[in-house]
C-alpha positions in Angstrom: 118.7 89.8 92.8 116.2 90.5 94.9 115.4 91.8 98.2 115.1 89.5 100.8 116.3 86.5 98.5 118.1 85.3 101.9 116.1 86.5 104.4 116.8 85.0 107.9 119.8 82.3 106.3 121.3 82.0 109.5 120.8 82.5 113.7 121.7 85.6 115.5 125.1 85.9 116.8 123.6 86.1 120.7 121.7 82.9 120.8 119.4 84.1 123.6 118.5 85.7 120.2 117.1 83.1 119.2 114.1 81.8 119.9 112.2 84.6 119.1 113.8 85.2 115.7 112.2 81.6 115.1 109.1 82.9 116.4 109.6 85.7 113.8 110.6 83.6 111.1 107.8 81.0 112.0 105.1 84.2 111.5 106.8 85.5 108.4 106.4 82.0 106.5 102.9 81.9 107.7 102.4 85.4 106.2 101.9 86.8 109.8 103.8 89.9 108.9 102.2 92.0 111.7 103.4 89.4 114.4 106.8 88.9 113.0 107.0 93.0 112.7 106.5 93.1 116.3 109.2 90.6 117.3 111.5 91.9 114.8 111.3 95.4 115.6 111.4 95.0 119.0 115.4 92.8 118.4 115.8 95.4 116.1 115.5 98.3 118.9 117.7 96.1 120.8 120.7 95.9 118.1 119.5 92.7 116.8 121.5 93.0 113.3 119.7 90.1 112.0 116.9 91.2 112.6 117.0 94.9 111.5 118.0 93.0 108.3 114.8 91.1 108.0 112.5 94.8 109.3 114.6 96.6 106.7 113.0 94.0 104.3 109.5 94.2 105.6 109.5 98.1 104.9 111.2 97.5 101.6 108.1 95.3 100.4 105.6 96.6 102.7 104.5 93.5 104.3 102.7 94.2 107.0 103.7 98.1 107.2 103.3 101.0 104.8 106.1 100.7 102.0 109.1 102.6 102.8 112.2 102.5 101.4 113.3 105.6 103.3 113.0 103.8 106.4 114.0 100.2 104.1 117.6 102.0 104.1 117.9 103.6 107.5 117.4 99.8 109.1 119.7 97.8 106.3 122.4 100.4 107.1 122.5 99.7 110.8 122.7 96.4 110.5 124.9 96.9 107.3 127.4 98.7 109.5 126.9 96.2 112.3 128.7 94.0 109.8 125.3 91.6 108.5 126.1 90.9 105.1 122.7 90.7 104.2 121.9 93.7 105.1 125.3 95.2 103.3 124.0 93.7 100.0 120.3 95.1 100.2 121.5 98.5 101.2 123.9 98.2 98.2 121.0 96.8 95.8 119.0 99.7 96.9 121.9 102.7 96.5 122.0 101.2 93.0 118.5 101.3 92.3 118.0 104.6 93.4 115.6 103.5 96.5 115.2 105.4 99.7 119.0 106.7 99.0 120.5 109.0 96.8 121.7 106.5 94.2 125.3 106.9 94.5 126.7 104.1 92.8 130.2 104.4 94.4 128.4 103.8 97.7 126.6 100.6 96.2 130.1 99.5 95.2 131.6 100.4 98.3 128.3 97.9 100.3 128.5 95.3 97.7 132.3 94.9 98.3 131.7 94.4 102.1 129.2 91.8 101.2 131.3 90.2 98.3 134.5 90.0 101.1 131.7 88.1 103.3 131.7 85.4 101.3 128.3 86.4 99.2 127.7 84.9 95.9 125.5 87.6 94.4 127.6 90.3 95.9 130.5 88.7 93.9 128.6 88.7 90.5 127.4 91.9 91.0 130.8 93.7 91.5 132.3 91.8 89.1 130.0 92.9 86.6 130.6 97.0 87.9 134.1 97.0 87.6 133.6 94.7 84.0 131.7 97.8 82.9 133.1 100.6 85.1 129.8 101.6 87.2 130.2 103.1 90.5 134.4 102.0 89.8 137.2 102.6 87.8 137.4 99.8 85.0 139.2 97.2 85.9 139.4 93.8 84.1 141.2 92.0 86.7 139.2 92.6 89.5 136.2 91.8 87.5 137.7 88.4 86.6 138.7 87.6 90.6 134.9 89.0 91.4 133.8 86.4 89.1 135.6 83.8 89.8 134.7 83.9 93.5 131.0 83.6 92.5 131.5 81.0 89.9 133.0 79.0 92.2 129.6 79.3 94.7 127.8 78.3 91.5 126.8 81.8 90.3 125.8 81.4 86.2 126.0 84.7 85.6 129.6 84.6 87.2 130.3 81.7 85.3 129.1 82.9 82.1 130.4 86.7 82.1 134.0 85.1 82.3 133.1 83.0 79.7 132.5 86.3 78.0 136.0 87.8 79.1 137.9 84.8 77.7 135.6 85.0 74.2 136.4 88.4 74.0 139.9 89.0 75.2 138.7 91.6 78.2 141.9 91.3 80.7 143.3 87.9 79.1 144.3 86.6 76.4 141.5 84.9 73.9 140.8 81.3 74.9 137.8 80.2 72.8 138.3 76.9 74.5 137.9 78.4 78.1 135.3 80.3 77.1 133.1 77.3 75.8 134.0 75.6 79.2 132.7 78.4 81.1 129.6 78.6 78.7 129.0 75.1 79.3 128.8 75.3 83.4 126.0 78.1 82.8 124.2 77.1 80.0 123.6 73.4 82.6 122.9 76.0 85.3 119.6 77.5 82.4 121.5 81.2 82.3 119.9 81.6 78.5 123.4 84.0 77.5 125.8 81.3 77.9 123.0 78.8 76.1 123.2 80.7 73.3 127.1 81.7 73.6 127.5 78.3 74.1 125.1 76.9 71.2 126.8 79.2 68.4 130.0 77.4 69.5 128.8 74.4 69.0 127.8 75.9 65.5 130.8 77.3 64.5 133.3 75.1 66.4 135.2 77.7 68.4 136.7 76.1 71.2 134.7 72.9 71.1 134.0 70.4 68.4 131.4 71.5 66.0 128.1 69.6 66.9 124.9 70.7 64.8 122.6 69.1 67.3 124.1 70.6 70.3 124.0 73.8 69.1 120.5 73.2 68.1 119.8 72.4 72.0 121.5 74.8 73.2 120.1 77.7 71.2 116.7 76.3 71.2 116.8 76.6 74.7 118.2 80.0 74.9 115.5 81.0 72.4 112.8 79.5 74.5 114.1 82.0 77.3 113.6 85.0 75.1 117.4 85.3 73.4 116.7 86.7 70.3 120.2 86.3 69.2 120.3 82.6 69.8 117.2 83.0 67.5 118.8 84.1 64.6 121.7 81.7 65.2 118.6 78.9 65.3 118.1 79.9 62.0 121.0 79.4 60.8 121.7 75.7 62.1 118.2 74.5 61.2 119.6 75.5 57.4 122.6 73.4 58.0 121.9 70.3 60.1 120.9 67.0 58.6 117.5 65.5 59.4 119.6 62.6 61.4 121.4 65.9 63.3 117.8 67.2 64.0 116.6 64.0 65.6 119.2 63.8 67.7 118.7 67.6 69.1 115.0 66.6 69.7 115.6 63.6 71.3 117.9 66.1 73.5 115.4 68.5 74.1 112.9 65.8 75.1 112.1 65.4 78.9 114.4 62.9 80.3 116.6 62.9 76.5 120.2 62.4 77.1 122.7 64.9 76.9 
């Protein structure tokens, strides 16, 4: 996730706030970074939270200023501790990367949880995935699960397909190829190229969904297309299997506009 993926999503608490954070935003779109630097940074001296948020991000790219993640981190943690959740999951992002911070990765846990309790999709994925693996936290398969489920529920593929993952592999529950596939399916639709070809070798092998030759042709066609060299080797396999009638049908798929 990046940066400044939701730069400016919504107004400033103190709507007197406001209309120069429009002005801001107005400059930034038209690539006016030196204008909206100015009006930022002087909301920012202010206590603007918002918009210490979006002059954290400047620095962090070095739009219109020198790039500095030094100075990135300083402004995303006063807004961060002003409570912007924005700015809670860049500082986070940025602890974890090792920018302008020390890279303690208990402190990036500690910001994406604040983030993640605000209601933040990619927050949610992301903490999921540290307590899944046990970076920055103690392992903990049940948190990881709620983590993800809060995401998946926004939408979030990668949420969506890690517990697709967790329910394939019996990490925390019990093993539900069926729940799995489902999980799969939701972020295979949503192009995450994992659960494509998770959900393609399912198809191929019938493990918690109806085996389908030309589905899992699809599918794994599509994941190999995004780079999944594991969905390529499964490919393999399925093209040695499927009839020619099977083929058509997974082109006619594949075709813009094919049916699903």
């Amino acid at each position: 996730m990046g940066l400044l993926d939701r730069l400016i999503r919504r107004k400033d608490e103190r709507s007197g706030d406001e209309p120069t954070m429009a002005r801001a935003r107005q400059a930034f779109d038209g690539k006016d970074y030196a204008t909206a630097l100015a009006l930022w940074h002087d909301l920012a001296d202010r206590g603007v939270a918002r918009a210490q948020s979006n002059l954290a991000g400047l620095y962090s790219y070095g739009w219109g200023v020198p790039r500095d993640d030094a100075l990135a981190a300083a402004w995303f943690r006063r807004a961060a501790e002003a409570g912007d959740p924005i700015a809670q999951q860049n500082l986070a992002l940025l602890y974890y990367e090792g920018r302008g911070t020390d890279g303690d990765l208990a402190e990036a846990a500690r910001w994406y949880t604040k983030a993640a309790e605000a209601g933040l999709a990619d927050s949610q994925n992301m903490l999921s995935w540290m307590y899944l693996e046990g970076v920055g936290v103690a392992r903990d398969y049940a948190v990881a699960r709620r983590w993800a489920e809060a995401a998946a529920a926004q939408g979030n593929a990668s949420a969506q397909c890690r517990l697709g993952q967790m329910h394939h592999n019996a990490w925390g529950t019990a093993r539900d190829p069926a729940e799995a596939a489902r999980w799969f399916e939701l972020a295979a639709a949503l192009d995450d190229a994992e659960a494509q070809m998770m959900l393609g070798a399912a198809f191929h092998l019938g493990l918690g969904i109806a085996k389908d030759q030309a589905q899992a042709y699809r599918w794994l066609a599509l994941a190999t297309a995004r780079g999944n060299e594991l969905a390529a080797g499964f490919l393999h396999r399925v093209e040695a299997v499927m009839t020619a009638e099977e083929r058509a049908r997974a082109e006619g798929m594949l075709a813009p506009g094919g049916a699903s």
